[in-house]
C-alpha positions in Angstrom: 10.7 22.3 -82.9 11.7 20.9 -79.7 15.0 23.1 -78.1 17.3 20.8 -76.0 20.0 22.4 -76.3 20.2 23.7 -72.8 21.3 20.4 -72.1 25.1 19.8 -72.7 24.9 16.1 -73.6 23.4 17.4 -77.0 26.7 19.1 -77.8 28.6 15.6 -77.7 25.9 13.4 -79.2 23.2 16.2 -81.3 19.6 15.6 -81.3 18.7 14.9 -85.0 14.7 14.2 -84.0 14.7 16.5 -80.5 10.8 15.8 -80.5 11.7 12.0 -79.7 13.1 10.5 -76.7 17.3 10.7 -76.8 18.6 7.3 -75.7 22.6 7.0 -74.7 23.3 3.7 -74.1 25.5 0.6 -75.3 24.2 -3.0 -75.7 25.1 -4.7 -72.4 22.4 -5.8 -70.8 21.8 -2.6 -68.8 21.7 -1.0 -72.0 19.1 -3.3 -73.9 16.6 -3.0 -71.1 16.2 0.3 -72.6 16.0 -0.2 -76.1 13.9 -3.3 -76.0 11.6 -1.1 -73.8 11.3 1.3 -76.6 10.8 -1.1 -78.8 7.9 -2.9 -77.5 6.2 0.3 -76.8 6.4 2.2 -80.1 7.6 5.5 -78.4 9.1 7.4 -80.9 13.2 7.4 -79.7 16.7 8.4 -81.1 19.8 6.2 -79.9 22.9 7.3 -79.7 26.2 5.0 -79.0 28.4 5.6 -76.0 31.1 4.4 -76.3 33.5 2.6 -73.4 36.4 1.8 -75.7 36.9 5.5 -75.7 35.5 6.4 -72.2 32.4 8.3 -73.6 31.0 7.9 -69.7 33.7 10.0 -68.2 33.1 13.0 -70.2 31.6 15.8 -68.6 29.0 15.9 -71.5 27.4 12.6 -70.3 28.8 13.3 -66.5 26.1 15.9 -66.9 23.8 13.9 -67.5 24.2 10.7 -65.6 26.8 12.1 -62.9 26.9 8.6 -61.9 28.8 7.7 -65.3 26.6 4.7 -66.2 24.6 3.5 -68.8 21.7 3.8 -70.1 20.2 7.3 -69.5 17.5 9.1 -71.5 16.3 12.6 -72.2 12.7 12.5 -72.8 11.9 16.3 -74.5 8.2 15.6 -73.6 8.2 14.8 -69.9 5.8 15.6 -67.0 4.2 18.6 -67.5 5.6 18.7 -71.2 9.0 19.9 -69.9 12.2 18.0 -70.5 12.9 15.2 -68.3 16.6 13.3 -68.5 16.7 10.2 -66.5 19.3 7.5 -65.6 19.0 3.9 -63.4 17.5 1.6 -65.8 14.7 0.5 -63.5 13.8 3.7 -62.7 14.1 4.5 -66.6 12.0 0.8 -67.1 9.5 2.7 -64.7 8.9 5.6 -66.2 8.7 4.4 -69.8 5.9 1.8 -68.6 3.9 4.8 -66.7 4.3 7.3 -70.0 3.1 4.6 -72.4 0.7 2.5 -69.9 2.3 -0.7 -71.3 4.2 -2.9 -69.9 2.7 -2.9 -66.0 -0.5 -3.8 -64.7 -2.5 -0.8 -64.0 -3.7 -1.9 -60.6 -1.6 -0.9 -57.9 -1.0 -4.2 -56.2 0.1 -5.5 -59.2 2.2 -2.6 -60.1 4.4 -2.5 -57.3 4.9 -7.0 -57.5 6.0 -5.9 -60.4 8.5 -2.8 -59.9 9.3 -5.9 -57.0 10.7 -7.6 -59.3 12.5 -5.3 -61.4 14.3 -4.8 -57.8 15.4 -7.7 -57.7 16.9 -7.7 -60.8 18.7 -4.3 -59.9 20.2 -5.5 -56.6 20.5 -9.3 -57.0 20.5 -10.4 -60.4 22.6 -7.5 -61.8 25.6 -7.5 -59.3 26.0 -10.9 -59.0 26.0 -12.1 -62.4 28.1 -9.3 -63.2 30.9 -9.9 -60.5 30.6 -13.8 -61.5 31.3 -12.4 -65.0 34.5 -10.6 -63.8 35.8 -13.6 -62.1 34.8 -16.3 -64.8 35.6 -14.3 -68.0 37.8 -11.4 -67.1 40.7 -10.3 -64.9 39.6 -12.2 -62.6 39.5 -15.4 -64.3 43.5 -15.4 -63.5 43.6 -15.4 -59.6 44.7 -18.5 -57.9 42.4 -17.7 -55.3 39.0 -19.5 -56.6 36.7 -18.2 -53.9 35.4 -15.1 -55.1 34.8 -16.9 -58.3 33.0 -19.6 -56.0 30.7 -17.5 -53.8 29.7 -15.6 -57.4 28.7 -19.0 -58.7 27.0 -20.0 -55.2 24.8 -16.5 -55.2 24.3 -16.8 -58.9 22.3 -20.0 -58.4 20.9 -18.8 -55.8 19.0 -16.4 -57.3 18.9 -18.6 -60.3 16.5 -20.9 -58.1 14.8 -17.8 -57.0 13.3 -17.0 -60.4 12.8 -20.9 -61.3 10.3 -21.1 -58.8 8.7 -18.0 -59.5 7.7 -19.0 -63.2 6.8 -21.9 -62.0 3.2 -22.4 -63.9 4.1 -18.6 -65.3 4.4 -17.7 -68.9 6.4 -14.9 -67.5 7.3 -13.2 -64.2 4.3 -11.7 -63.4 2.1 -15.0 -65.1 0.3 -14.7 -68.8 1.4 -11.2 -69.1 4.2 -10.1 -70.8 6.2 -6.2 -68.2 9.1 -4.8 -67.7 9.6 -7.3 -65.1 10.8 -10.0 -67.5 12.7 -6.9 -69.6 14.9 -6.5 -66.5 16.1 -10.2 -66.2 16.3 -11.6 -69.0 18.8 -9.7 -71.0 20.9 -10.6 -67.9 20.2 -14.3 -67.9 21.1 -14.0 -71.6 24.1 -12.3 -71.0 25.4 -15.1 -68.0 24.4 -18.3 -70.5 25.5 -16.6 -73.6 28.5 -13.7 -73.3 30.2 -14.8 -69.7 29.7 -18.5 -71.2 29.2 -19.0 -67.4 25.8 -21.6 -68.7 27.6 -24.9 -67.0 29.4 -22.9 -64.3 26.1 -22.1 -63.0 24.7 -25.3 -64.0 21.7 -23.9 -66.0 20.4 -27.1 -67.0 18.6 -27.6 -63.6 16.4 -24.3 -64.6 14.1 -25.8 -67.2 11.8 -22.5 -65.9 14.8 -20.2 -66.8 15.5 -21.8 -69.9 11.7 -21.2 -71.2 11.4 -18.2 -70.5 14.7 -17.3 -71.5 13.9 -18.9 -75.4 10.5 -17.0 -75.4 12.3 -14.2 -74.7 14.7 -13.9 -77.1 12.4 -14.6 -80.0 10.4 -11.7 -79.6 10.9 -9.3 -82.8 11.4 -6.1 -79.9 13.6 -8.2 -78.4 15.5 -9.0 -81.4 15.8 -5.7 -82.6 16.5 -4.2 -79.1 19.8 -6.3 -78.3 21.6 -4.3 -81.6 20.5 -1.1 -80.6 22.7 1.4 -80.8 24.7 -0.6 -83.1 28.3 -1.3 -81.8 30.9 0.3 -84.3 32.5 -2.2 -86.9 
């Protein structure tokens, strides 16, 4: 059997299945990327909850882990070379989980790296922004007087918003008829802006009849489905 315990994250949250990929994570949409990753592929996983109501991301057993006290990160007990590999950064976690199944990205390296393109901009546009639009719409920040951060959220949000509309233009999906990791990046966070910041008419998401396809595809896929509850949130 597969020995992690040389890794102190397994102290805090024990490996049941130590042969299988360890997943700590929440369901936000950083989070889900992960699990509907794993989902789609089949790779055999084991998800474990981290909790932010009790800080579980400032402990030094995930510190040592993700010293960067985000989620999701992995453990994967079989990686290169068959040695243990643990892994945070969603894309780069996105990445690696596409290379070790050979699903999810086009095997031909132009069409690899449009594709890790796009996951990009998911990490550095579509992430921040829809998150800080989030902050300002729905929390804390909902309550300043001062509406301009709110405003130039709102302004970038659609900007990037119009980005991706043209993109799927005539596309099933990001990268056309095909179904990556690509579309597992942005969506969960489109989902999140419409759905949990409630920021739809804010951002005016009508005028994205792309967005909204793609979006509705999305979330109807059974991975998809069962990925957005994993790891369950306590009751």
């Amino acid at each position: 059997m597969t020995d992690l315990s040389a890794f102190a994250i397994t102290k805090k949250w024990p490996a049941e299945h130590p042969d299988r990929i360890q997943l700590y994570s929440l369901p936000t949409p950083n989070g889900v990327k992960i699990s509907i990753m794993l989902e789609e592929t089949g790779l055999p996983y084991e998800p474990h909850l981290v909790r932010f109501d009790t800080n579980d991301q400032m402990t030094p057993a995930f510190l040592s882990l993700n010293p960067n006290n985000k989620i999701p990160a992995i453990l994967d007990p079989n990686g290169p070379d068959g040695k243990p590999l643990p892994l945070f950064e969603s894309g780069a976690i996105l990445i690696y989980l596409a290379d070790k199944s050979a699903q999810l990205i086009p095997q031909d390296a132009a069409g690899r790296y449009e594709t890790i393109q796009w996951v990009m901009f998911q990490m550095g546009g579509i992430g921040p922004m829809f998150g800080q639009l989030g902050f300002f719409h729905k929390f804390a920040g909902k309550d300043y007087e001062d509406k301009r951060p709110r405003d130039r959220y709102v302004a970038e949000s659609r900007r990037l918003l119009r980005v991706l509309e043209q993109r799927l233009e005539g596309r099933a999906w990001v990268m056309g008829d095909r179904y990556s990791i690509a579309d597992i990046a942005i969506f969960p966070w489109v989902r999140n802006l419409v759905g949990f910041y409630e920021a739809g008419e804010l951002v005016g998401i009508q005028d994205f009849p792309n967005v909204r396809r793609v979006l509705a595809a999305f979330v109807e896929r059974p991975a998809v489905v069962r990925g957005l509850n994993i790891p369950q949130r306590p009751a």
